[in-house]
SEVEX-439839 format. One record per atom (N, C-alpha, C, O, CB): atom name; x, y, z. Coordinates in steps of 0.05 Angstrom, whole numbers, always signed. Glycine has a CB too. Layout:
N
<pt><site>CA</site><X>X</X><Y>Y</Y><Z>Z</Z></pt>
...
//
This chain:
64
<pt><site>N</site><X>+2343</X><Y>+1761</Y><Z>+2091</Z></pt>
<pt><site>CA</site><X>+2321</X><Y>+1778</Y><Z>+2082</Z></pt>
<pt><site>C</site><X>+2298</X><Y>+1777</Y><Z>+2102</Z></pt>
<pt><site>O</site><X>+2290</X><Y>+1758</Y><Z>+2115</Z></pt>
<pt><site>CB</site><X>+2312</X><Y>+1770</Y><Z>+2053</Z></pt>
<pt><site>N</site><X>+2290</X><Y>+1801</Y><Z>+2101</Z></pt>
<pt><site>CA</site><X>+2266</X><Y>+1796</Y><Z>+2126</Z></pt>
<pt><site>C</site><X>+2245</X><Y>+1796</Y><Z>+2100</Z></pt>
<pt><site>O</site><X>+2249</X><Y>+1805</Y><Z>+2077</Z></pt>
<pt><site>CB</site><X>+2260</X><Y>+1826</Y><Z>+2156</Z></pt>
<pt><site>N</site><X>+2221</X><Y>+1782</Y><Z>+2112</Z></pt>
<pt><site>CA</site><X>+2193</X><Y>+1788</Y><Z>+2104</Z></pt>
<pt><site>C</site><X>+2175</X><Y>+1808</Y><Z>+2112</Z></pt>
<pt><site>O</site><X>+2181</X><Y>+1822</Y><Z>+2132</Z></pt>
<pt><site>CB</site><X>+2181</X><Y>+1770</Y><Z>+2109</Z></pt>
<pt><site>N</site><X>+2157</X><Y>+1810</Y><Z>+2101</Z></pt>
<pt><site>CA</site><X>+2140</X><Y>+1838</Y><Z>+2111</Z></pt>
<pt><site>C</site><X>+2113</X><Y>+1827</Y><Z>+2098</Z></pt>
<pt><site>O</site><X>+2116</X><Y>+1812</Y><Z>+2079</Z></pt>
<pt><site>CB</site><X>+2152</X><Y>+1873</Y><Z>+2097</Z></pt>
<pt><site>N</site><X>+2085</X><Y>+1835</Y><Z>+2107</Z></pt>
<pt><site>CA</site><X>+2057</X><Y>+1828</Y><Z>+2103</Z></pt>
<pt><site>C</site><X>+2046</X><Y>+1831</Y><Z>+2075</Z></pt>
<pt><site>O</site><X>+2026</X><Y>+1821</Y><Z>+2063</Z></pt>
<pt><site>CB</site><X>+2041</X><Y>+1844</Y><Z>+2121</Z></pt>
<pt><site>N</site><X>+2073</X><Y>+1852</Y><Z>+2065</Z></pt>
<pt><site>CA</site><X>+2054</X><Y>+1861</Y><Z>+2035</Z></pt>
<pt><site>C</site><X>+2074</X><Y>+1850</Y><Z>+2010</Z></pt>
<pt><site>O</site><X>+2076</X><Y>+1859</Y><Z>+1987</Z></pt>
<pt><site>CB</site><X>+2048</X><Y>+1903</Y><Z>+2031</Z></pt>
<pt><site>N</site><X>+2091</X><Y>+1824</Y><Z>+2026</Z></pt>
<pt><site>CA</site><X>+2093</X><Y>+1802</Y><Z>+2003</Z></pt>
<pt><site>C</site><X>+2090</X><Y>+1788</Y><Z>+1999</Z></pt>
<pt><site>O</site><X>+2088</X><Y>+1771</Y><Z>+2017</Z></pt>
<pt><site>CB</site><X>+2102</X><Y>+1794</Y><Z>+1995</Z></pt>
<pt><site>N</site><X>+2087</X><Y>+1781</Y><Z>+1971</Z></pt>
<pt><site>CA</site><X>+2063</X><Y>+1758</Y><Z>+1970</Z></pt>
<pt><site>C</site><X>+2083</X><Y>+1726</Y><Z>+1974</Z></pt>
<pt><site>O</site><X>+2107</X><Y>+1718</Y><Z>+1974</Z></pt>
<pt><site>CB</site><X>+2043</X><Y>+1760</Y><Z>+1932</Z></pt>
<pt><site>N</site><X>+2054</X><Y>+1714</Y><Z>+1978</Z></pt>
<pt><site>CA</site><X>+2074</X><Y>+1682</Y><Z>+1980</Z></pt>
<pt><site>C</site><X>+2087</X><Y>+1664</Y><Z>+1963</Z></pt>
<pt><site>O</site><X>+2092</X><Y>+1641</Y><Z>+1972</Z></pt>
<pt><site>CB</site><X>+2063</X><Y>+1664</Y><Z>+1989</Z></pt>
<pt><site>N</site><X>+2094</X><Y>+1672</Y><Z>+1938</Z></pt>
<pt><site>CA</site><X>+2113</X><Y>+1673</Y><Z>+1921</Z></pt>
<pt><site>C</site><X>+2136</X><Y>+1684</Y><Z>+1924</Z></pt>
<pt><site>O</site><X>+2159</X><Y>+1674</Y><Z>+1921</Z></pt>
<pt><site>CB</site><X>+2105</X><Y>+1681</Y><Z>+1906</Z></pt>
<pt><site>N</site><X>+2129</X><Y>+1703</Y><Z>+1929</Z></pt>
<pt><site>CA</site><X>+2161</X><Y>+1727</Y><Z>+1929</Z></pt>
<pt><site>C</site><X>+2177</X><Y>+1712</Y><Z>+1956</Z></pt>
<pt><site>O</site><X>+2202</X><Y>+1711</Y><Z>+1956</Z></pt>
<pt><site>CB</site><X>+2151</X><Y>+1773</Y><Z>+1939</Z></pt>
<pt><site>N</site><X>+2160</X><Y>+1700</Y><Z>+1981</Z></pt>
<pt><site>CA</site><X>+2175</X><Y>+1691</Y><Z>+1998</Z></pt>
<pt><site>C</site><X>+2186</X><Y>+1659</Y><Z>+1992</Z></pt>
<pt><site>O</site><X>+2205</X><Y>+1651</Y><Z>+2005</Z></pt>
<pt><site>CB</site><X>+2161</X><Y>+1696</Y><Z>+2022</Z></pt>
<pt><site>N</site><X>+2174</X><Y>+1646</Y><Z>+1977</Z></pt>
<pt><site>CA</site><X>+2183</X><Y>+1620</Y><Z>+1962</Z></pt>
<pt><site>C</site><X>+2205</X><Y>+1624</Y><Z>+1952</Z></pt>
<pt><site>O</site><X>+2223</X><Y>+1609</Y><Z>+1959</Z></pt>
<pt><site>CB</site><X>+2167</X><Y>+1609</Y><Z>+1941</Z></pt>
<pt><site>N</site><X>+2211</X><Y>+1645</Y><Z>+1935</Z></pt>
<pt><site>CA</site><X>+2222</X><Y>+1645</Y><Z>+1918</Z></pt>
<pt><site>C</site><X>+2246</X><Y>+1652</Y><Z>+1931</Z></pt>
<pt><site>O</site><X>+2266</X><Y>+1638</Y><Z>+1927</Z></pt>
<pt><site>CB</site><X>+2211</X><Y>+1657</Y><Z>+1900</Z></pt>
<pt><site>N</site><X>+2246</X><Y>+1680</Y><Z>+1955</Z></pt>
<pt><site>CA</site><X>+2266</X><Y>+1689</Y><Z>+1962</Z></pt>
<pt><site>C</site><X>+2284</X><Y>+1665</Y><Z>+1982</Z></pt>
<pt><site>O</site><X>+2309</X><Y>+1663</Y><Z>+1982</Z></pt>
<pt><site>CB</site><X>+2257</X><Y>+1714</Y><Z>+1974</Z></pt>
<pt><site>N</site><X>+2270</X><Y>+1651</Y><Z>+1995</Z></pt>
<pt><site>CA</site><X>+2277</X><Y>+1625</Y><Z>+2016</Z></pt>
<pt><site>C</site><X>+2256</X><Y>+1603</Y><Z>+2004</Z></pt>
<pt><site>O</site><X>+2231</X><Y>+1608</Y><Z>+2003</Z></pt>
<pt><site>CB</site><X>+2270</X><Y>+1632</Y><Z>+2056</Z></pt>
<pt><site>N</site><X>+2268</X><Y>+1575</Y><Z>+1993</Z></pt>
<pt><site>CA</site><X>+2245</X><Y>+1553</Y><Z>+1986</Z></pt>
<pt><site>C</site><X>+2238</X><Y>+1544</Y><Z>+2014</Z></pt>
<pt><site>O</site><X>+2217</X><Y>+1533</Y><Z>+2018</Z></pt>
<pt><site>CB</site><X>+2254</X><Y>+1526</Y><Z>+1966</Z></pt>
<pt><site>N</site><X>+2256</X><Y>+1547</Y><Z>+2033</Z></pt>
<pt><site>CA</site><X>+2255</X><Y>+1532</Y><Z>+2053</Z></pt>
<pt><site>C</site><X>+2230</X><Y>+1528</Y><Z>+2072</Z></pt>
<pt><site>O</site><X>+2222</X><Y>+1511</Y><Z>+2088</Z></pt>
<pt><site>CB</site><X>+2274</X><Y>+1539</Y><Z>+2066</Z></pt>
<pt><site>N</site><X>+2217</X><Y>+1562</Y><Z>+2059</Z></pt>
<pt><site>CA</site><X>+2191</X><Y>+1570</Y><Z>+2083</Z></pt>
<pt><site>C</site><X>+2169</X><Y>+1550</Y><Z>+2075</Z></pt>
<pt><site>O</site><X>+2150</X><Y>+1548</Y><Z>+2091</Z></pt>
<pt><site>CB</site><X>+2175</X><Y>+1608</Y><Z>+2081</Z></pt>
<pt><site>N</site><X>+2169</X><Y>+1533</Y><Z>+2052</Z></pt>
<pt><site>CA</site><X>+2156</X><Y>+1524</Y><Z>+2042</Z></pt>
<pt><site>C</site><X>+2148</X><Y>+1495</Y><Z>+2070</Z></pt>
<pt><site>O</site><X>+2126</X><Y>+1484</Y><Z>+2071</Z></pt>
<pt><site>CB</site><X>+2169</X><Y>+1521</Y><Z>+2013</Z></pt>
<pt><site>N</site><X>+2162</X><Y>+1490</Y><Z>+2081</Z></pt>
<pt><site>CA</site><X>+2156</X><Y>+1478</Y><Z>+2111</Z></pt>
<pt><site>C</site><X>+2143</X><Y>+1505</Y><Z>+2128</Z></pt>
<pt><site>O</site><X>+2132</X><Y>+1495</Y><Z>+2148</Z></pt>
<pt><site>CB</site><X>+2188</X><Y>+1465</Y><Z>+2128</Z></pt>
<pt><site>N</site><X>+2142</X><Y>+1521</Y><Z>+2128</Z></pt>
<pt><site>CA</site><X>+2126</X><Y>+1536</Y><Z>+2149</Z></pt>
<pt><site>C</site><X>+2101</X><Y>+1543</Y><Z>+2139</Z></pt>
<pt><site>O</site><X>+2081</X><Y>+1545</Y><Z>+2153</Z></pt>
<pt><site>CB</site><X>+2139</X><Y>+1560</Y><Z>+2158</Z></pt>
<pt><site>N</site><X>+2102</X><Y>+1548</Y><Z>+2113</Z></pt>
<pt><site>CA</site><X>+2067</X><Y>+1546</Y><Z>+2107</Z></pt>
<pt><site>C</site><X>+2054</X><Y>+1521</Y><Z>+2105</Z></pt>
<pt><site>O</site><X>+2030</X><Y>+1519</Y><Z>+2108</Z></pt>
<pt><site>CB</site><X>+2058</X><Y>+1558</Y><Z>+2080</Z></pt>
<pt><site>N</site><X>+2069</X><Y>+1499</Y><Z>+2099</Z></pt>
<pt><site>CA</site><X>+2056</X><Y>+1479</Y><Z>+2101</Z></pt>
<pt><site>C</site><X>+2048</X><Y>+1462</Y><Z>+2132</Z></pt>
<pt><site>O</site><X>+2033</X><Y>+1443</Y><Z>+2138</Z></pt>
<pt><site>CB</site><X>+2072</X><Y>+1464</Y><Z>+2084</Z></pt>
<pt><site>N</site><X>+2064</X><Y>+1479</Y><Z>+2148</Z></pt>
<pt><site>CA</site><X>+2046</X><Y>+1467</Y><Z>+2180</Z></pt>
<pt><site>C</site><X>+2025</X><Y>+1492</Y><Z>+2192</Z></pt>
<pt><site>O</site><X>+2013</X><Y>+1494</Y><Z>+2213</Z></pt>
<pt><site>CB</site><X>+2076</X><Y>+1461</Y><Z>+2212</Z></pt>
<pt><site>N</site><X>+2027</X><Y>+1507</Y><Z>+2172</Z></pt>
<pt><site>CA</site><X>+1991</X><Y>+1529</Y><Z>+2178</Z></pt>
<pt><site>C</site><X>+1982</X><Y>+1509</Y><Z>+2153</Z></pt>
<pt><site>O</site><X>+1968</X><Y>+1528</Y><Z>+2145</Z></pt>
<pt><site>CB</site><X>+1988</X><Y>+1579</Y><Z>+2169</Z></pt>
<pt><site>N</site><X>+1979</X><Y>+1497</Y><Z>+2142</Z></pt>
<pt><site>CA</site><X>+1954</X><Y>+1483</Y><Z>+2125</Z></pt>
<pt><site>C</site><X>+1957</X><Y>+1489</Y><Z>+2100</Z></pt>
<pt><site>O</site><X>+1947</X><Y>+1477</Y><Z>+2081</Z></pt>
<pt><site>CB</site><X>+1924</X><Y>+1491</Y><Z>+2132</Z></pt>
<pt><site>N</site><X>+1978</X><Y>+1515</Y><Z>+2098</Z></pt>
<pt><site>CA</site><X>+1977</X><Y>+1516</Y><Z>+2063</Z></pt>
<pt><site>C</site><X>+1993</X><Y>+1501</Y><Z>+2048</Z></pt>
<pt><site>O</site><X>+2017</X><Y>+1501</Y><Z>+2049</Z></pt>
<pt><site>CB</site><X>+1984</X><Y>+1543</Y><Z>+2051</Z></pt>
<pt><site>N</site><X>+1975</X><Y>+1483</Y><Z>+2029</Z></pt>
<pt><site>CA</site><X>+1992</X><Y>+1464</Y><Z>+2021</Z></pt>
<pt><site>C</site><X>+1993</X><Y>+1468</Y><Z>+1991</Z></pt>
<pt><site>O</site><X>+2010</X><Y>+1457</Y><Z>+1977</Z></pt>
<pt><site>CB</site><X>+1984</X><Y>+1437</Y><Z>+2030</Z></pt>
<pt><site>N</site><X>+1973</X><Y>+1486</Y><Z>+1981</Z></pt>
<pt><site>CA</site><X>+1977</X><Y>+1494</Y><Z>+1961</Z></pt>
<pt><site>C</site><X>+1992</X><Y>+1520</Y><Z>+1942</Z></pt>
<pt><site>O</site><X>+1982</X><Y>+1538</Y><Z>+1929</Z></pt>
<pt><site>CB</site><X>+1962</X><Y>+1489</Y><Z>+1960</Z></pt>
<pt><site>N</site><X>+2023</X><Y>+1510</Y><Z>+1949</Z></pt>
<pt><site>CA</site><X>+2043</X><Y>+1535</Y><Z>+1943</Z></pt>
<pt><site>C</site><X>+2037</X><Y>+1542</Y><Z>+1912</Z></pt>
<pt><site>O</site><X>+2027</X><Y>+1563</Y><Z>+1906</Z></pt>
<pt><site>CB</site><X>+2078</X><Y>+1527</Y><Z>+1949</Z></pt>
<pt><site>N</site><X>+2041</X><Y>+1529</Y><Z>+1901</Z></pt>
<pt><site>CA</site><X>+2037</X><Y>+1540</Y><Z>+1875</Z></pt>
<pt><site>C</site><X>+2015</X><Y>+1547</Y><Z>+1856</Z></pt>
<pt><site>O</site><X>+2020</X><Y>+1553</Y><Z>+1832</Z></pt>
<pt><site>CB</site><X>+2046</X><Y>+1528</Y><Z>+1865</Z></pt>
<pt><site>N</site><X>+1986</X><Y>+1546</Y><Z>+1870</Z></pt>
<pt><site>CA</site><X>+1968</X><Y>+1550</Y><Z>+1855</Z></pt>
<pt><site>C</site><X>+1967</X><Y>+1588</Y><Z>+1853</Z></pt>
<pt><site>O</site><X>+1986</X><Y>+1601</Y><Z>+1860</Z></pt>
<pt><site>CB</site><X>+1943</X><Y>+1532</Y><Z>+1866</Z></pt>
<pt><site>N</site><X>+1944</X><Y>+1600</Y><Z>+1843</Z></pt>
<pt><site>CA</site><X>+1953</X><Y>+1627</Y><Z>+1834</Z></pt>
<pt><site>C</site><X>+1946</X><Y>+1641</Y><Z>+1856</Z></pt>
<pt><site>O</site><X>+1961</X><Y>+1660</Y><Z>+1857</Z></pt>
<pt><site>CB</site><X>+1941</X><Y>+1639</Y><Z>+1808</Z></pt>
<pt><site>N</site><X>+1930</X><Y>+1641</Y><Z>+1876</Z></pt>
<pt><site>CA</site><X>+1918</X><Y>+1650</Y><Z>+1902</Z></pt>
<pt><site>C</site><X>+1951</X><Y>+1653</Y><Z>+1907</Z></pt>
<pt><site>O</site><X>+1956</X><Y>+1677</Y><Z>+1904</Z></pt>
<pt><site>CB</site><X>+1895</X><Y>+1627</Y><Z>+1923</Z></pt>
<pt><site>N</site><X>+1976</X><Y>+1640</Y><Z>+1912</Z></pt>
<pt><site>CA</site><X>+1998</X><Y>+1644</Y><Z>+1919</Z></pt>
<pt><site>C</site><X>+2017</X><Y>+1668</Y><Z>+1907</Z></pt>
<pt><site>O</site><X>+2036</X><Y>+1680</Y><Z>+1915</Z></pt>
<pt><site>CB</site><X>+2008</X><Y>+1621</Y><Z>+1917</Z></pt>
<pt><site>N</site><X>+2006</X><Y>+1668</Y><Z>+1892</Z></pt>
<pt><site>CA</site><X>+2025</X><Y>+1685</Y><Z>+1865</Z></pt>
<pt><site>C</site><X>+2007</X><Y>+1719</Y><Z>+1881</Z></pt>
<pt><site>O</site><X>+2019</X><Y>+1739</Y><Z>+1891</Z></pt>
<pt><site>CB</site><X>+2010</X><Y>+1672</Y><Z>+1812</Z></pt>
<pt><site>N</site><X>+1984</X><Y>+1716</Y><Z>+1880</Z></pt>
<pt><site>CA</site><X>+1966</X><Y>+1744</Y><Z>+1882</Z></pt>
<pt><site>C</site><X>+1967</X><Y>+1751</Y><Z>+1908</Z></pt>
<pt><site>O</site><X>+1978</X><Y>+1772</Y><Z>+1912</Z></pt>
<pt><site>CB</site><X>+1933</X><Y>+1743</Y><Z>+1873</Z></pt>
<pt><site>N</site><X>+1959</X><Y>+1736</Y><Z>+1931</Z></pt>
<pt><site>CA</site><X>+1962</X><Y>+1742</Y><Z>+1952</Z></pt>
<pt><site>C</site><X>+1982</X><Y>+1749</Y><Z>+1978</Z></pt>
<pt><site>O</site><X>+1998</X><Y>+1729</Y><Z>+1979</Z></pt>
<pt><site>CB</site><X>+1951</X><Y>+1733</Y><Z>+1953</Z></pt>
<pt><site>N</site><X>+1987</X><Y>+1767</Y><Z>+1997</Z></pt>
<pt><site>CA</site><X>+2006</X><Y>+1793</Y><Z>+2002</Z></pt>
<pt><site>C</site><X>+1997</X><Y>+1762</Y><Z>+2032</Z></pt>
<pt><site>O</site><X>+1976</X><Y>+1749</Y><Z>+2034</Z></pt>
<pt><site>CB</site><X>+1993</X><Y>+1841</Y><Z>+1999</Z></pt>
<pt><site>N</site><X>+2022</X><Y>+1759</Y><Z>+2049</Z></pt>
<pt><site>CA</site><X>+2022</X><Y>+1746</Y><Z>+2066</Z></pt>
<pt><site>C</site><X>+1996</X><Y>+1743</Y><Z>+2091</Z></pt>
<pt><site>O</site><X>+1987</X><Y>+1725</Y><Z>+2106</Z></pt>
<pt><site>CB</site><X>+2043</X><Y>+1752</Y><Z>+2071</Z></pt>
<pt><site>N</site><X>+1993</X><Y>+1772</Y><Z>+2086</Z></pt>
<pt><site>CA</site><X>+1968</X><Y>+1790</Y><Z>+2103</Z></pt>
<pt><site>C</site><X>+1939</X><Y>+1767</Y><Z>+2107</Z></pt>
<pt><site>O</site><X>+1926</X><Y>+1755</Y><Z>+2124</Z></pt>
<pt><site>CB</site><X>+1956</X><Y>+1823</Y><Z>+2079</Z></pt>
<pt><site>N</site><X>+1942</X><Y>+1776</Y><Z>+2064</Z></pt>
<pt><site>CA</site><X>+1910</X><Y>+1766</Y><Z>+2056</Z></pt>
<pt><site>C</site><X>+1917</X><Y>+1727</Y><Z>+2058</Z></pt>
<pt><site>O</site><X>+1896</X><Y>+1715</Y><Z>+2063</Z></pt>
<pt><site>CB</site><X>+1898</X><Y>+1782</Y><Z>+2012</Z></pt>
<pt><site>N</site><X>+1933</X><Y>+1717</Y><Z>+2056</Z></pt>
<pt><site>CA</site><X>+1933</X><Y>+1690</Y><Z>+2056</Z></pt>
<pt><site>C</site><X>+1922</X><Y>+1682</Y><Z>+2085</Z></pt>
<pt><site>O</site><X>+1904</X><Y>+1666</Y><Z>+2087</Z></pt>
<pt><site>CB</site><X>+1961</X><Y>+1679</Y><Z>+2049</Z></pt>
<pt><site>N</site><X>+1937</X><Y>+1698</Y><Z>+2112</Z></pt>
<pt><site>CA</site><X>+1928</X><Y>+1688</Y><Z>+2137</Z></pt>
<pt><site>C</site><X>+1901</X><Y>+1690</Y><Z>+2140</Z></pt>
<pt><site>O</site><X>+1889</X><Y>+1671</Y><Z>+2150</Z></pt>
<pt><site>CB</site><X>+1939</X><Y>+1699</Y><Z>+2158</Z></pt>
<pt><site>N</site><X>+1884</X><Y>+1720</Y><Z>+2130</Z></pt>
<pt><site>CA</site><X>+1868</X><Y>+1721</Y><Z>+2138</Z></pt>
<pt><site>C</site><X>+1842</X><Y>+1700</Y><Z>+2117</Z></pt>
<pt><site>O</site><X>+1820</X><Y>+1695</Y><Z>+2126</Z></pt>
<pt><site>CB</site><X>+1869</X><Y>+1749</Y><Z>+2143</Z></pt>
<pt><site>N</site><X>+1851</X><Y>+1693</Y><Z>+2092</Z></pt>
<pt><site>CA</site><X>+1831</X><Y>+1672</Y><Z>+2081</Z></pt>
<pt><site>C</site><X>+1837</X><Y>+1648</Y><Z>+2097</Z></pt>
<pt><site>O</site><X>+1819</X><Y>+1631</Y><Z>+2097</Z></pt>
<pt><site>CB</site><X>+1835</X><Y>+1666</Y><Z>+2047</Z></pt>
<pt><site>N</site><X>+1861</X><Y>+1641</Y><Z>+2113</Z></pt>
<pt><site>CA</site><X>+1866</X><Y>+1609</Y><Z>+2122</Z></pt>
<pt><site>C</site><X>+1865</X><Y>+1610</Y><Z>+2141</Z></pt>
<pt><site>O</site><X>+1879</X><Y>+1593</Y><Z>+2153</Z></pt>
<pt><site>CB</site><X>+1889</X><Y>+1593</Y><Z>+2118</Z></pt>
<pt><site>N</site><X>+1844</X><Y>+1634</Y><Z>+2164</Z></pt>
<pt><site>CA</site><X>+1838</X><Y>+1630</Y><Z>+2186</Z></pt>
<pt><site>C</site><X>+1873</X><Y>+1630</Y><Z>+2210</Z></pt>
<pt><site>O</site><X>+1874</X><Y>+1617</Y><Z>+2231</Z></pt>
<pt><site>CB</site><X>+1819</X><Y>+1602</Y><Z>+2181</Z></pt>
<pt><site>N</site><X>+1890</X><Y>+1644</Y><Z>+2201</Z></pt>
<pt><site>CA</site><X>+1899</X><Y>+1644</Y><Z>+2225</Z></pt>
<pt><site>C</site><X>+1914</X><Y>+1667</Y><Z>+2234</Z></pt>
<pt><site>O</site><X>+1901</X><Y>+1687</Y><Z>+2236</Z></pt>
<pt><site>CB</site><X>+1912</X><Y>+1622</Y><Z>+2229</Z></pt>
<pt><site>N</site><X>+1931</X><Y>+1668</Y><Z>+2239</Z></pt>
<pt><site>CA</site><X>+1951</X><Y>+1701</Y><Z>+2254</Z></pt>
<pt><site>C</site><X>+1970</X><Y>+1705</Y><Z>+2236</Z></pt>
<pt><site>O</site><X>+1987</X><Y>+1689</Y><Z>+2228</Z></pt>
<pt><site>CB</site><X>+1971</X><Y>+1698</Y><Z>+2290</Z></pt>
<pt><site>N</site><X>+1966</X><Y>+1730</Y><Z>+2230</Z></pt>
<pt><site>CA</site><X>+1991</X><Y>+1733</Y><Z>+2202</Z></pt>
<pt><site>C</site><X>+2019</X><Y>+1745</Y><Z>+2222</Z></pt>
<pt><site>O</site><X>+2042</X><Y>+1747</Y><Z>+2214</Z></pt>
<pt><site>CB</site><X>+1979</X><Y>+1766</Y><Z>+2168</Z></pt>
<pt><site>N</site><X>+2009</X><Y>+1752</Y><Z>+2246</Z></pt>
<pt><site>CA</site><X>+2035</X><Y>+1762</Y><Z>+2260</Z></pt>
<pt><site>C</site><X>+2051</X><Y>+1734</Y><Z>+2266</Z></pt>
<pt><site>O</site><X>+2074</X><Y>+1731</Y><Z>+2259</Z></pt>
<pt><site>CB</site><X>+2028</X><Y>+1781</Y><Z>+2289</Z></pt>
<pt><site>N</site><X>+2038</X><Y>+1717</Y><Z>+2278</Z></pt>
<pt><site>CA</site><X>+2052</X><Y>+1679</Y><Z>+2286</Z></pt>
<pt><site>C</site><X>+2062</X><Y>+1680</Y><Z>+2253</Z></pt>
<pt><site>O</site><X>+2086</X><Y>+1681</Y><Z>+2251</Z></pt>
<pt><site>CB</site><X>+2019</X><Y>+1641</Y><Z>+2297</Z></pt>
<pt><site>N</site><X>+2051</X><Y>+1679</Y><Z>+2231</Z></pt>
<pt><site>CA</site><X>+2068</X><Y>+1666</Y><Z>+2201</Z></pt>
<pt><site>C</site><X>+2089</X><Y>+1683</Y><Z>+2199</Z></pt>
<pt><site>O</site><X>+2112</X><Y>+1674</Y><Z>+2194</Z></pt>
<pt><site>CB</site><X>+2050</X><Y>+1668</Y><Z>+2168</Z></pt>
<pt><site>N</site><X>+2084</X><Y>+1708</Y><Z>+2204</Z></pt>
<pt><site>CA</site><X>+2114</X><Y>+1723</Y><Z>+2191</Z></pt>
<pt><site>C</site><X>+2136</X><Y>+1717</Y><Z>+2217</Z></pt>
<pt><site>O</site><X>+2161</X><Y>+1715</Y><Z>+2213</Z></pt>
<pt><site>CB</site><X>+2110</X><Y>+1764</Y><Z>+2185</Z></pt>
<pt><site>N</site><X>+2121</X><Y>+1716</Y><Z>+2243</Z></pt>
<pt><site>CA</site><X>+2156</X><Y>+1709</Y><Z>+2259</Z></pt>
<pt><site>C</site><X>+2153</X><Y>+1682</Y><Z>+2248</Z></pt>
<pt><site>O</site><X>+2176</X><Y>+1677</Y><Z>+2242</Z></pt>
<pt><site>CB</site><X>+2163</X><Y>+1708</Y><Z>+2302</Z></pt>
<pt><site>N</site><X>+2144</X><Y>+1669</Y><Z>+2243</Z></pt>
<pt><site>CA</site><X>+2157</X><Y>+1636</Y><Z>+2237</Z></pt>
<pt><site>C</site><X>+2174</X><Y>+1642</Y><Z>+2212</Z></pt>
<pt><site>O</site><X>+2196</X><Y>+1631</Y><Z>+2208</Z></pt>
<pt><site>CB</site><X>+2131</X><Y>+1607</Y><Z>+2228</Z></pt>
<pt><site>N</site><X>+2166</X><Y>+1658</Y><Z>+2199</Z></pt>
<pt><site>CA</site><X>+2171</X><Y>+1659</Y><Z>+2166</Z></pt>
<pt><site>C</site><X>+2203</X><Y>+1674</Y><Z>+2179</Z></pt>
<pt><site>O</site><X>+2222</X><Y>+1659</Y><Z>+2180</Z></pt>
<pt><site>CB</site><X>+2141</X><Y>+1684</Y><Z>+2139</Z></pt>
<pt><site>N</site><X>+2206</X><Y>+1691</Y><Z>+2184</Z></pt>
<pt><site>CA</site><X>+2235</X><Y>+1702</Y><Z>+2188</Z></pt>
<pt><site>C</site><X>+2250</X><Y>+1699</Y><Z>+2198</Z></pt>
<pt><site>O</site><X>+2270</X><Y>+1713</Y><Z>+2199</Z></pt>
<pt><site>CB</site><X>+2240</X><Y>+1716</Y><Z>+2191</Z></pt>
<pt><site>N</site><X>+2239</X><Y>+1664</Y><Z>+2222</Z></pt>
<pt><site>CA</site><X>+2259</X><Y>+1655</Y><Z>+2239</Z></pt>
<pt><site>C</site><X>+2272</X><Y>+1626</Y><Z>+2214</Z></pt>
<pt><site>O</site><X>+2287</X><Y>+1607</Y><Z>+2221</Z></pt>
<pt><site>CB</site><X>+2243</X><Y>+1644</Y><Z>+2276</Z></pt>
<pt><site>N</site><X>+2262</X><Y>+1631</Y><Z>+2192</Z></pt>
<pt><site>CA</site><X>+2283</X><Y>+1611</Y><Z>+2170</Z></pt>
<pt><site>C</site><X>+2296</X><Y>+1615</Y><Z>+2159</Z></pt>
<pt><site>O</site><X>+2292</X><Y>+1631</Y><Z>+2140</Z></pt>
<pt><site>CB</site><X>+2280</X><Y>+1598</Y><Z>+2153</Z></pt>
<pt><site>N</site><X>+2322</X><Y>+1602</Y><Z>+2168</Z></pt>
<pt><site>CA</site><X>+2357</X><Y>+1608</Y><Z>+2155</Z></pt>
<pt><site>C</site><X>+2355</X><Y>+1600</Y><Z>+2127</Z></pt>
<pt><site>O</site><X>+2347</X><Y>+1579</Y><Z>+2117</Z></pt>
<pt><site>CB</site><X>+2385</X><Y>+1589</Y><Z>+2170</Z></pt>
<pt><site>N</site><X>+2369</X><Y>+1627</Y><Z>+2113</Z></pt>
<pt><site>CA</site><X>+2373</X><Y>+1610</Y><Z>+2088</Z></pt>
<pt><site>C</site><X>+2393</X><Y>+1591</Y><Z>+2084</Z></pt>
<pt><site>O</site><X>+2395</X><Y>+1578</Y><Z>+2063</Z></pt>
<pt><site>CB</site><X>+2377</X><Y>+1624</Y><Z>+2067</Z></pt>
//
């Protein structure tokens, strides 16, 4: 499955648990609070300060 900016970081937990190591080495360590549930991959980089283009290739270079 590829990812795309306008899903949120739930939907990509859910679809692969695995990415759950790739947000956690950008700093997000808090997967399950609701900010995760609401926010589109887009809006997470840009509240956590970093490049949403670097998260999504990291995010779609993980095998399920």
């Amino acid at each position: 499955m590829e990812f795309t900016k306008d899903m949120t970081v739930a939907q990509v937990l859910r679809a692969n648990p695995k990415t759950a190591q790739v947000f956690m080495s950008y700093g997000m360590h808090c997967l399950s609070c609701p900010g995760a549930t609401g926010e589109t991959l887009e809006q997470a980089a840009i509240v956590h300060g970093f490049s949403f283009e670097e998260l999504l290739a990291d995010l779609n270079k993980v095998e399920e």
